[in-house]
Wavefront OBJ file of the C-alpha trace (Angstrom):
o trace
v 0.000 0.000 0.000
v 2.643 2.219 0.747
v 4.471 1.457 -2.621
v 1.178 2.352 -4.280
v 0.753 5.858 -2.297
v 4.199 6.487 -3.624
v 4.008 5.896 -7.029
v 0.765 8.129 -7.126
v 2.811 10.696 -5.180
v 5.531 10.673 -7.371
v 4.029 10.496 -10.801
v 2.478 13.608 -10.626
v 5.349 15.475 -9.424
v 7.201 14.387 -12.124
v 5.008 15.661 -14.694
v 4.530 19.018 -12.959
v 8.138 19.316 -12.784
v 8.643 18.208 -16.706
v 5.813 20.225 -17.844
v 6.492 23.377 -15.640
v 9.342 23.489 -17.164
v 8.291 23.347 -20.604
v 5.777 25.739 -20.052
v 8.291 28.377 -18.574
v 9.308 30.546 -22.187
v 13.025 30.361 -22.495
v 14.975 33.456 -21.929
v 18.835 33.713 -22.910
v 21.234 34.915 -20.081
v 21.953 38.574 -20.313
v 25.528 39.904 -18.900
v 25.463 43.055 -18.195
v 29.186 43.782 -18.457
v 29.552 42.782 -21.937
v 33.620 42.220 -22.027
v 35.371 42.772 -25.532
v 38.739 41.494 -26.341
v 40.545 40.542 -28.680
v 42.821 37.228 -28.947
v 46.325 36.756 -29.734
v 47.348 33.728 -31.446
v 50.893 33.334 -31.281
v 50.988 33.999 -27.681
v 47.187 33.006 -26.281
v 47.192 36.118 -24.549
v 43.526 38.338 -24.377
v 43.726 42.054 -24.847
v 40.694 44.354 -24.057
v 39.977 46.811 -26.935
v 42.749 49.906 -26.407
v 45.110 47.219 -24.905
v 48.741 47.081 -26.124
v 51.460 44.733 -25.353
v 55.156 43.927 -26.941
v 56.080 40.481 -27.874
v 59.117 39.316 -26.261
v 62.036 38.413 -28.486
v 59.938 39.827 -31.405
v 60.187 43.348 -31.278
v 56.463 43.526 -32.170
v 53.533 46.093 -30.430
v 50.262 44.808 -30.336
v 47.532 46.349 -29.916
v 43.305 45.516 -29.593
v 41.302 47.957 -31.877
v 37.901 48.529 -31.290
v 36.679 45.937 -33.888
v 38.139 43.948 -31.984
v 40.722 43.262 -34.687
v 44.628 43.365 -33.851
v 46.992 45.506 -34.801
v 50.904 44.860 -35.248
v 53.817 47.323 -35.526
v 57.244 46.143 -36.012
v 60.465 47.316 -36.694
v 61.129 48.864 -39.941
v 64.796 48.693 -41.813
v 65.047 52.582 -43.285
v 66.813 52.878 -46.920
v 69.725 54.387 -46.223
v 71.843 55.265 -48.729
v 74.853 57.252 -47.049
v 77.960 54.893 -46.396
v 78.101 50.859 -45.336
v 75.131 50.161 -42.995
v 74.689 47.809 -40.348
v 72.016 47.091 -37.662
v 72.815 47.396 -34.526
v 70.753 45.386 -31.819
v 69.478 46.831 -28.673
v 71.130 46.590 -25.709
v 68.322 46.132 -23.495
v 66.158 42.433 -24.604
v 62.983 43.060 -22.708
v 62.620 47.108 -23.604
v 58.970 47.451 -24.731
v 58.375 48.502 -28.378
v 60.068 50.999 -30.206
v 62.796 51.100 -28.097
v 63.319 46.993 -28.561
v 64.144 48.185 -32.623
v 67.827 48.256 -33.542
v 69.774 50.772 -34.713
v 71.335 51.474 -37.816
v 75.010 52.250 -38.066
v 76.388 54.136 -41.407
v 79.956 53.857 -41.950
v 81.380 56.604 -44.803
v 85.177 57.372 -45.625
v 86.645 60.735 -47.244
v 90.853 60.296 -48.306
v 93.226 63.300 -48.491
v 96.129 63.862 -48.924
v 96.852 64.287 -44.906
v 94.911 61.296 -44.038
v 91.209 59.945 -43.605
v 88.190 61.302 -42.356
v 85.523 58.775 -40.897
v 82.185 59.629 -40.375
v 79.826 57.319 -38.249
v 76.028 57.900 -38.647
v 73.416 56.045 -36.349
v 69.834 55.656 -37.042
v 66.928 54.585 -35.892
v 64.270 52.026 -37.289
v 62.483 55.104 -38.741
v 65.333 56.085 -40.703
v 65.846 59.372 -38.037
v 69.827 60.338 -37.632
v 70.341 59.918 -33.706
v 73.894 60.338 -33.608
v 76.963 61.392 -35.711
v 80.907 61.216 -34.758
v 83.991 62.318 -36.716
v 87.218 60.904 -36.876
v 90.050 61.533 -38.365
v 92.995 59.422 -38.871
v 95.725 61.349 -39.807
v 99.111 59.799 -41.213
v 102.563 60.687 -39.995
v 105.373 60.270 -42.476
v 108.590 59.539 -41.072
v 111.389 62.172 -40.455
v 114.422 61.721 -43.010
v 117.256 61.089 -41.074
v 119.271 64.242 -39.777
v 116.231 66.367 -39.681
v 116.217 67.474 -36.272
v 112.603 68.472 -35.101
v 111.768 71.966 -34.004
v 109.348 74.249 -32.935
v 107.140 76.651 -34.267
v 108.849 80.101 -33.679
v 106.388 82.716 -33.630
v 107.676 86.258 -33.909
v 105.620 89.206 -31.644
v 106.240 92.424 -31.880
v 105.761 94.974 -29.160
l 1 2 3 4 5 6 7 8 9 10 11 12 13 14 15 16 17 18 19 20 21 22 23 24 25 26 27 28 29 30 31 32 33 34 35 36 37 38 39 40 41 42 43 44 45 46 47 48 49 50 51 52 53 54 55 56 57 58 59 60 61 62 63 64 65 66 67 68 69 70 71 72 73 74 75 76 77 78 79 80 81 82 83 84 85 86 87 88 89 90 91 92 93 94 95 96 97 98 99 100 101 102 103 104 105 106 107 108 109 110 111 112 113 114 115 116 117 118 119 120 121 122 123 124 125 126 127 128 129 130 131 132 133 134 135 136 137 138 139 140 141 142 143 144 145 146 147 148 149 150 151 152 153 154 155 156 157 158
């Protein structure tokens, strides 16, 4: 008897519960704080939109636009035309982007008859002169033999 006062028990909740439910109209989950980011795929990391980040050992900014598309700037190599040029890496590895960009040093030489003038140019990735030194190498020719060195002998009058 008992067995039969439970199956009428529970029958009836079961449909109530089943056909509650159905009869409840389905409404999607609304977040209020909608997040937006963006996803990058070489590293996994999530930016929010405005977001920007450098890749290490890449020299690379990234940054989350506001379609929530990605945006890359890397380093550029200028055309320089002035001398023998060479990049120069930067000194500091984990330096966030531009300053992770090498530089560009320009090597040019200018013979006369005294000796050689070198001038040293450096760059950087946007093809902007930072620096410039002079040198000049001057060459000594030797004494012929006898010659005895002197001084210049300046004459004043008073």
């Amino acid at each position: 008897m008992e067995s039969i006062n439970f199956v009428i028990y529970i029958v009836p909740m079961m449909s109530l519960i089943i056909g509650g439910s159905q009869a409840i109209p389905y409404r999607p989950a609304v977040n209020l704080y909608d997040q937006q980011y963006c996803m990058d795929t070489l590293t996994g990391r999530q930016l929010y939109i405005g977001e920007v980040f450098t890749r290490e050992d890449q020299c690379v900014r990234i940054q989350c636009l506001e379609s929530q598309q990605l945006w890359e700037d890397s380093c550029q190599v200028p055309k320089l035309t002035h001398g023998d040029c060479k990049p120069i890496p930067s000194t500091n590895v984990r330096a966030e982007y531009p300053r992770c960009c090498p530089q560009y040093e320009c090597k040019s030489y200018e013979s006369n008859s005294g000796g050689t003038l070198e001038q040293t140019d450096t760059y950087d990735h946007y093809g902007t002169l930072r620096s410039s030194h002079l040198t000049e190498m001057i060459v000594m020719r030797p004494r012929p033999r006898g010659e005895i060195p002197t001084a210049p002998a300046r004459k004043y009058q008073v």
